[in-house]
C-alpha positions in Angstrom: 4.8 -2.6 4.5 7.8 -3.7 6.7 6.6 -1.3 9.6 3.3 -2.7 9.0 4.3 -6.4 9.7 6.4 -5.0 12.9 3.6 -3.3 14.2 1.1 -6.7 14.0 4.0 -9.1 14.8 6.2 -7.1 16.9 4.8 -3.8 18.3 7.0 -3.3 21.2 10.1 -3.1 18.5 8.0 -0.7 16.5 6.7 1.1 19.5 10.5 1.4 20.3 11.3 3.4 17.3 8.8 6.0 17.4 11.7 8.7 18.1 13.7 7.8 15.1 10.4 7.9 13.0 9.6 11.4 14.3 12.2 12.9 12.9 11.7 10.8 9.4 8.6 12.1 9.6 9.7 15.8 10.0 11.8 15.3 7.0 9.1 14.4 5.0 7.0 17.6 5.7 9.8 20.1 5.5 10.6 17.5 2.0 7.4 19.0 0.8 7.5 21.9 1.7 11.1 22.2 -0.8 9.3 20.9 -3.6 6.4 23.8 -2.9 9.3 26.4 -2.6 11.0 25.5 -5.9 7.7 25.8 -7.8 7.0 29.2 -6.0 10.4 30.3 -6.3 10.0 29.5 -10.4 6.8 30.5 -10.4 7.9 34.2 -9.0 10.9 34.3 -11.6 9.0 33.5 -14.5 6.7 36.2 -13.4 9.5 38.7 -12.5 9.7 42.2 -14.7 12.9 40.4 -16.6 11.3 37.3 -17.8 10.1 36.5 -21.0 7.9 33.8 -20.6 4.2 33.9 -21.9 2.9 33.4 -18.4 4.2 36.0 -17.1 2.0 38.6 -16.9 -0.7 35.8 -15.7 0.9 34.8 -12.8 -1.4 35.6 -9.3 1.6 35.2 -6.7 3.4 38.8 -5.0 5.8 39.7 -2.4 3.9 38.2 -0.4 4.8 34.6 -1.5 8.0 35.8 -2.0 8.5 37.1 1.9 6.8 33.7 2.6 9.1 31.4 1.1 12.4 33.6 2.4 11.0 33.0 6.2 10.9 29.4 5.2 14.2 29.1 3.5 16.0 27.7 7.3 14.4 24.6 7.1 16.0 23.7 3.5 19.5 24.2 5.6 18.3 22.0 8.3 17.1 19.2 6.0 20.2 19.4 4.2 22.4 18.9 7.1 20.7 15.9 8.5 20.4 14.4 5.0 23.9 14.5 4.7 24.0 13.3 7.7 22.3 9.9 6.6 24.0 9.5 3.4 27.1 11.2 3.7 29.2 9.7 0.9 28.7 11.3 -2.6 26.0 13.1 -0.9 24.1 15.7 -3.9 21.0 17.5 -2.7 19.9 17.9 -6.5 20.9 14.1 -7.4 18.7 12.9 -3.4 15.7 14.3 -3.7 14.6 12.2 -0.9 15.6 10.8 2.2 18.3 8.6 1.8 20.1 5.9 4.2 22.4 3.2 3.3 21.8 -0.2 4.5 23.6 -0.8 7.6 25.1 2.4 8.0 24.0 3.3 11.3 21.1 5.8 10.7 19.2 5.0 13.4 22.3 5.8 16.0 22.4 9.3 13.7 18.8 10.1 14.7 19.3 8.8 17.8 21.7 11.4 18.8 19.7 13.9 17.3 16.2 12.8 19.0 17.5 12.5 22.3 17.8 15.2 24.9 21.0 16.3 26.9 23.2 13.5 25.1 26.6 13.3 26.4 29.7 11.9 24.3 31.8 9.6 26.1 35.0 12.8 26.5 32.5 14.7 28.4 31.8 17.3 25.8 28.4 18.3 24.9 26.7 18.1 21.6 25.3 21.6 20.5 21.9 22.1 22.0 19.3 24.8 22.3 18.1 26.4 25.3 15.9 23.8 26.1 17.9 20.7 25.7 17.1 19.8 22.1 20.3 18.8 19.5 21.0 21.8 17.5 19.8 19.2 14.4 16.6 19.0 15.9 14.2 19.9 13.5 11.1 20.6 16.3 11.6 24.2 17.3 12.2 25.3 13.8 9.4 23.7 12.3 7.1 24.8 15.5 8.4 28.1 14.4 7.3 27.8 10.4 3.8 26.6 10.9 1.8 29.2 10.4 3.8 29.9 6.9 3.3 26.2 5.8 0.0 26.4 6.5 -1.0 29.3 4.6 1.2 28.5 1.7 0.2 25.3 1.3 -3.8 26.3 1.4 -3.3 29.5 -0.4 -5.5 29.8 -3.2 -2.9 31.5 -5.6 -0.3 29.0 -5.2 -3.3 26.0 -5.4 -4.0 27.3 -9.1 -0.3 27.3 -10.0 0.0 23.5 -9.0 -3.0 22.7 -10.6 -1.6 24.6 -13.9 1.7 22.8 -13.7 -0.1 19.4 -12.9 1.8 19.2 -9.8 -0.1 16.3 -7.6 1.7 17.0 -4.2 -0.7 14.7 -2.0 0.2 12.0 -4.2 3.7 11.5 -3.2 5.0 9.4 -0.4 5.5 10.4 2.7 3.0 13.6 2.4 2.3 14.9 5.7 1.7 18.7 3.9 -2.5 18.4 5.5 -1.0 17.6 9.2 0.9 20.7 9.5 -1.1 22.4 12.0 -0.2 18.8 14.1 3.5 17.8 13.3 4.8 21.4 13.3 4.3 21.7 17.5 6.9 20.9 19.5 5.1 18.5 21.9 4.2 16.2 18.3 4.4 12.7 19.0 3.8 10.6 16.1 1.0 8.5 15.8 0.9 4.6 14.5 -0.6 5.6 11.2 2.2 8.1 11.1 5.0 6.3 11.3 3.4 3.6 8.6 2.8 6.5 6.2 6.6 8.4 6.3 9.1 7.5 3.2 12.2 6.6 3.7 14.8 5.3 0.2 17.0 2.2 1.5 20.0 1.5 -0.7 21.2 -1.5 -0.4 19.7 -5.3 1.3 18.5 -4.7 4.8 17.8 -7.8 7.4 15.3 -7.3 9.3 15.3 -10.4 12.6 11.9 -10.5 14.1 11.2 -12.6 17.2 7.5 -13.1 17.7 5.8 -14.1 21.2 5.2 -17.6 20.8 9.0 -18.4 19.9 8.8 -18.3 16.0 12.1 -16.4 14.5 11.4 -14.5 11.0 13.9 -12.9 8.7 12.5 -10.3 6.3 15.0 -8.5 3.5 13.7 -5.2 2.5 15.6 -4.9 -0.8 15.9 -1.7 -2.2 13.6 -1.6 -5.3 15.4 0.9 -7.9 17.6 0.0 -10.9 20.4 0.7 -9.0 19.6 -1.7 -6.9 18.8 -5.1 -7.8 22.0 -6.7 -9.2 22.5 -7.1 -5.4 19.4 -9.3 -4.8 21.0 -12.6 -6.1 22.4 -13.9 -2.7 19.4 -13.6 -1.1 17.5 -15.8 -3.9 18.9 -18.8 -2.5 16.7 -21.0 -0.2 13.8 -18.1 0.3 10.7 -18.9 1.1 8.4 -16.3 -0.2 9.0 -12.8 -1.7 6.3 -9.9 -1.4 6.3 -7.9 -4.3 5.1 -4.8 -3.8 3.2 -2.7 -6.8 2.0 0.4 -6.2 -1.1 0.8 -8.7 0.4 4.8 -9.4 0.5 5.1 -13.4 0.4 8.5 -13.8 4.1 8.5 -11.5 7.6 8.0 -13.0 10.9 6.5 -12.1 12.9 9.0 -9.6 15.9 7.8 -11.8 14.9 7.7 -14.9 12.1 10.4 -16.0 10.9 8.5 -19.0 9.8 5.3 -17.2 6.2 4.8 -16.1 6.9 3.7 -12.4 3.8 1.1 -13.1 5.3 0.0 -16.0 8.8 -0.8 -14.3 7.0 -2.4 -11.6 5.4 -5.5 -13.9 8.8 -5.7 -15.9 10.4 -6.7 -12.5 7.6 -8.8 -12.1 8.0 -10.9 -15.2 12.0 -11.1 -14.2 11.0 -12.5 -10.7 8.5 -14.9 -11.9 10.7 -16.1 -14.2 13.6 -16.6 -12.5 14.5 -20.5 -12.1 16.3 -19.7 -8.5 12.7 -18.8 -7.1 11.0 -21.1 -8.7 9.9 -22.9 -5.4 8.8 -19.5 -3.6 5.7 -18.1 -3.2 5.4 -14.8 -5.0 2.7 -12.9 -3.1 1.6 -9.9 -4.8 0.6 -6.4 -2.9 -1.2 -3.6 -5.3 -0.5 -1.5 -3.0 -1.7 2.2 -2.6 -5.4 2.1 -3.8 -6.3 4.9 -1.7 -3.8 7.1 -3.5 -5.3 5.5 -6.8 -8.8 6.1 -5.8 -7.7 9.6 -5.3 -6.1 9.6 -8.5 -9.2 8.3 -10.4 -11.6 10.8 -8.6 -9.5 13.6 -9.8 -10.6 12.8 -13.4 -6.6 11.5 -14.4 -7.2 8.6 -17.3 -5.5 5.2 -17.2 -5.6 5.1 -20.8 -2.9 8.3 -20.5 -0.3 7.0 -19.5 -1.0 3.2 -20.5 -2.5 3.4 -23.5 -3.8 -0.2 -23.8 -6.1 0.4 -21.1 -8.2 1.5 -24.0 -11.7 2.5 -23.3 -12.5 0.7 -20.4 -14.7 2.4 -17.5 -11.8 4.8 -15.4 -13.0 3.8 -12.1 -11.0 1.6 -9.2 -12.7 -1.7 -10.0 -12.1 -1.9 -13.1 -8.2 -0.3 -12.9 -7.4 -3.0 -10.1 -9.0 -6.0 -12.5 -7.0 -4.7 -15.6 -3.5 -4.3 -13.9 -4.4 -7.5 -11.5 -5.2 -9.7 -14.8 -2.5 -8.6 -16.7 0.0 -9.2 -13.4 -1.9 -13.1 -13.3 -0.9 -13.6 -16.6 2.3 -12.7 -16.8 2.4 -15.1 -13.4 1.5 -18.2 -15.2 3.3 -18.0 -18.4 6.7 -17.1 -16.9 6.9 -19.3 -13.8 9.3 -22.3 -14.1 6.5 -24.6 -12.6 2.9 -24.3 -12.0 2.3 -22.3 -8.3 -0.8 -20.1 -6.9 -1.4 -16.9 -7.7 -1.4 -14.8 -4.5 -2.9 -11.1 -5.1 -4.1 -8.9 -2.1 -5.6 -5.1 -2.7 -3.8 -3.0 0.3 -3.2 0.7 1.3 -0.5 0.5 3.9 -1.9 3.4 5.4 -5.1 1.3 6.9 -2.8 -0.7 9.4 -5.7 -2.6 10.4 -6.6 -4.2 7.3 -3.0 -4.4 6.2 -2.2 -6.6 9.4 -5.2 -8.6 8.5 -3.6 -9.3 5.2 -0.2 -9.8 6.6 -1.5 -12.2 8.8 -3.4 -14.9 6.4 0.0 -14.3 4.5 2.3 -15.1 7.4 0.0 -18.4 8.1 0.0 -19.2 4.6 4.2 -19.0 4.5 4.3 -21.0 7.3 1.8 -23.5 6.4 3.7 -24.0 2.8 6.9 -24.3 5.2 5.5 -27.6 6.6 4.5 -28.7 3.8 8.0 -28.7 2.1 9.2 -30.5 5.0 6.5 -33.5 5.0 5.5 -31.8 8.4 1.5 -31.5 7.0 
């Protein structure tokens, strides 16, 4: 959402970035493809002539997934060494699942140096490149090189069945770029606005963000990071805000990253009554974003029930309407009961991946922050 509101408000700072977001973006794919490796490499072992397991003898993939996935196996080594790269304190590739960057830790100068051609270091010495220029922790070539295998692993029909066994929703996850293979793996990609809105990137820590718009007007945004972890270190930035935009992303079939029991929908409206409620906001507007309803409509159409995974959902139709009323109405609620003094309910349907719409959105909300602004100062 925060590269949305740089791209309406800002877009020669976003369009200014589109290096270090190439590479994010890289990372995502060759992110996927680990997760698809680790389910055929379990898949093969459980099938293998010394396991035990009742699926064995049921299991469609051969050699040739096996061959597959070893030709694949250098991009694992690549991601790991610019992951730890980004986070390189206490870094665990089985603990970071995900890319990873501490808030003001210099990532961007890290892909910087890896994005950019023929860099020099100030003694004179050369960082490691390839033939044609390109850092050696350049993900391009080898990627280029992979993806034909990506391809035809990811649309294999075998390997489809065993994810749809396992109940493994791939496309569902953020930053999926798995279906844009045959376009990110080249070594001319350049990413595209709707790219660079879609990649993931985990943030620990508070990040300012100092935007300067065209007519003069100065905005500070805080992208807080939003696990447990986390929010202890909100407080400070309680004090004097204006408005907070609380992101909930309508995926209740999804669980907490850091705690496996926790229905990631679930967590997301007990934050919610904790921010409502809190008397240090209690002059902010709270503007609520259910975000992601084209990965909920995709949800839905795949027959997954609400009432699964949130069982007081009850019987009601499993279609997108009435999801988005439910969780909206319960969200409203919990709004008006908990808030130190009475204040508007703000609610806006968005998919961050339809940039125009979002920036629509963004916009009636930036108007409406500043038009609350003047109010509070007797301006209007």
């Amino acid at each position: 959402m925060l590269r949305n509101f740089q791209l309406a408000f800002c877009p020669t700072y976003f369009h200014g970035e589109a290096l270090i977001w190439k590479t994010i973006i890289q990372l995502n794919l060759i992110g996927s493809v680990k997760k698809l490796l680790s389910i055929v490499e379990d898949e093969l072992e459980m099938s293998g002539p010394r396991s035990r397991s009742p699926t064995a003898s049921t299991s469609s993939l051969s050699d040739h997934h096996r061959r597959t996935r070893m030709r694949l196996l250098p991009l694992l080594s690549m991601e790991t060494n610019l992951t730890r790269q980004l986070l390189p304190e206490h870094y665990d590739p089985s603990r970071t699942p995900e890319i990873c960057v501490r808030a003001g830790s210099g990532w961007k100068t890290v892909l910087e140096k890896v994005t950019l051609e023929r860099r020099v270091h100030t003694s004179g010495q050369r960082r490691p490149m390839t033939n044609d220029g390109r850092s050696k922790d350049d993900p391009t070539l080898v990627l280029a090189a992979s993806k034909n295998d990506i391809i035809s692993l990811w649309e294999d029909e075998d390997v489809r069945e065993v994810l749809k066994r396992r109940g493994v929703r791939l496309e569902d996850s953020p930053g999926f770029f798995l279906t844009d293979t045959a376009r990110i793996a080249t070594v001319d990609y350049e990413p595209t606005e709707e790219d660079i809105v879609r990649a993931r990137l985990r943030t620990f820590g508070v990040e300012e963000h100092r935007f300067l718009q065209d007519n003069g007007s100065e905005w500070y945004i805080y992208d807080v990071g939003g696990s447990r972890s986390m929010r202890p270190q909100w407080v400070p930035y309680f004090d004097d805000v204006q408005a907070i935009i609380f992101l909930a992303p309508l995926s209740f079939n999804q669980v907490l990253e850091e705690d496996r029991q926790v229905n990631r929908l679930e967590d997301s409206i007990y934050l919610w009554k904790e921010v409502c409620s809190n008397p240090l906001l209690a002059r902010a507007n709270i503007i609520l974003f259910l975000n992601k309803m084209d990965i909920l409509q995709k949800t839905l159409a795949a027959g997954i029930k609400v009432a699964t995974y949130v069982p007081s959902y009850g019987s009601t139709p499993n279609d997108v309407e009435n999801v988005t009323k439910y969780f909206k109405e319960k969200f409203r609620a919990y709004h008006k009961r908990l808030s130190p003094r009475p204040r508007t309910f703000f609610c806006h349907e968005t998919s961050a991946i339809d940039t125009k719409a979002t920036q629509a959105v963004l916009a009636g909300v930036r108007d409406g922050i500043l038009r609350h602004h003047l109010e509070e100062l007797n301006v209007i």
